[in-house]
N, C-alpha and C positions, 0 to 999 in steps of 0.2 A: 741227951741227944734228941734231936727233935726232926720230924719225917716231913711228907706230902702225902695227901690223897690226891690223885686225878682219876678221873673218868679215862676208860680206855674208846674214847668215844667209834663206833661201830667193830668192834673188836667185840664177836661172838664167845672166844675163848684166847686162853694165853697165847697158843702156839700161832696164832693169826697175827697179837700184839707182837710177838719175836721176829715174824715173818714180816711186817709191816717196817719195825727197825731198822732190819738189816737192809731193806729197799732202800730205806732214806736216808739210811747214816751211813752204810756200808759195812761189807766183810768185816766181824768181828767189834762194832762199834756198836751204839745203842743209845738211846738219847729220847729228850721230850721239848716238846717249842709250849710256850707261855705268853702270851701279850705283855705279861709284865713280869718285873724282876722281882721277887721275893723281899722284904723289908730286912726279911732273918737269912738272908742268902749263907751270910757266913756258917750260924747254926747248921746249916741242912747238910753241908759237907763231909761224908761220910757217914750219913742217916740215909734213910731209903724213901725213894718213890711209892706207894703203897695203891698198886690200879684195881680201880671198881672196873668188874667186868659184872652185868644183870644185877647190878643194884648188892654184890657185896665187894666187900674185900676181898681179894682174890689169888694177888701174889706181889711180890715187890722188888726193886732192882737199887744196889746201893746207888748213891750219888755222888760223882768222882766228881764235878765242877757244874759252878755256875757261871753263864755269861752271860750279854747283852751281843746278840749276832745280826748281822745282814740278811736277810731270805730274799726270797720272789716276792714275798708279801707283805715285806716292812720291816724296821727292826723288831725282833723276836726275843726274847729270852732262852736261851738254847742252855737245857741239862742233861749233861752229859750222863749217860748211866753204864753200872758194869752189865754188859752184853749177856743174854739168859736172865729171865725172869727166874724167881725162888718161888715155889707154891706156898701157901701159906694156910691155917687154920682159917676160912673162910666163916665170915662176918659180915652180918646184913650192915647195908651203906646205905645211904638216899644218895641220889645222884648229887650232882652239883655240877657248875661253869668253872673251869679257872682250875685251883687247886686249894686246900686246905691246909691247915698245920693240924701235925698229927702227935702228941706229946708220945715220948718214949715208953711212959707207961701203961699207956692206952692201944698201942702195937699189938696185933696179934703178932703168934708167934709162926716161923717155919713147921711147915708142913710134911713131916717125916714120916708119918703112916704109924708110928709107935713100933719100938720092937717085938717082934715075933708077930702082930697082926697080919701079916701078910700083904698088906694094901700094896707094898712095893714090889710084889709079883703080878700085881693089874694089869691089862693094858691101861694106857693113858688116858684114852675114850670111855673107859669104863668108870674110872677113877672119876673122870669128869662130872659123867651123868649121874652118880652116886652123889659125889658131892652138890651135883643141880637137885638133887631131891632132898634136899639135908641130911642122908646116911651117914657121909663121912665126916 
């Protein structure tokens, strides 16, 4: 299976990236524009987008399709993604333009707090800032 990284470019945190989505794709839909179209489009079908939010890896959203779309701004690359980012074990990133391929086994993994740790009785905000200091 093989993935993407993109920059969640000015997206402080996920819940901003989710809220930015649902603006532009609408209720329940979620997605990403590219200037260009993927060479491995096929491969990436059902692998996931993997967003740098502050320089790591952050969280990621499967990839249901790829296309070639019309915008305001030109044809676009438009990928569609499943709606709700997944948290993920967070991984220092250098930014980048565009997007990257990400092999399968270079993925971090889902981000579940480990059983009985308690992380998933946190608030979100708190999870967040822990994780911005490398705690979690």
């Amino acid at each position: 299976m093989l993935h993407l990284t993109k920059v969640a470019a000015g997206c402080p945190d996920i819940e901003t990236l989710a809220a930015r989505q649902a603006h532009w794709w609408g209720a329940g839909r979620a997605g990403a524009h590219t200037r260009f179209l993927p060479k491995r489009a096929e491969e990436l079908i059902g692998g996931s987008i993997f967003w740098i939010i502050g320089h790591r890896l952050v969280a990621r959203q499967t990839i249901l399709s790829i296309a070639m779309a019309s915008t305001d701004w030109g044809p676009k690359c438009a990928i569609e993604l499943q709606p709700g980012p997944v948290t993920v074990q967070p991984r220092p990133c250098r930014a980048h333009q565009g997007w990257r391929y990400l092999e399968a086994a270079d993925a971090p993994t889902d981000f579940d707090g480990g059983p009985g740790d308690g992380v998933e009785a946190l608030p979100a905000g708190m999870v967040r800032e822990l994780q911005s200091l490398w705690l979690l």
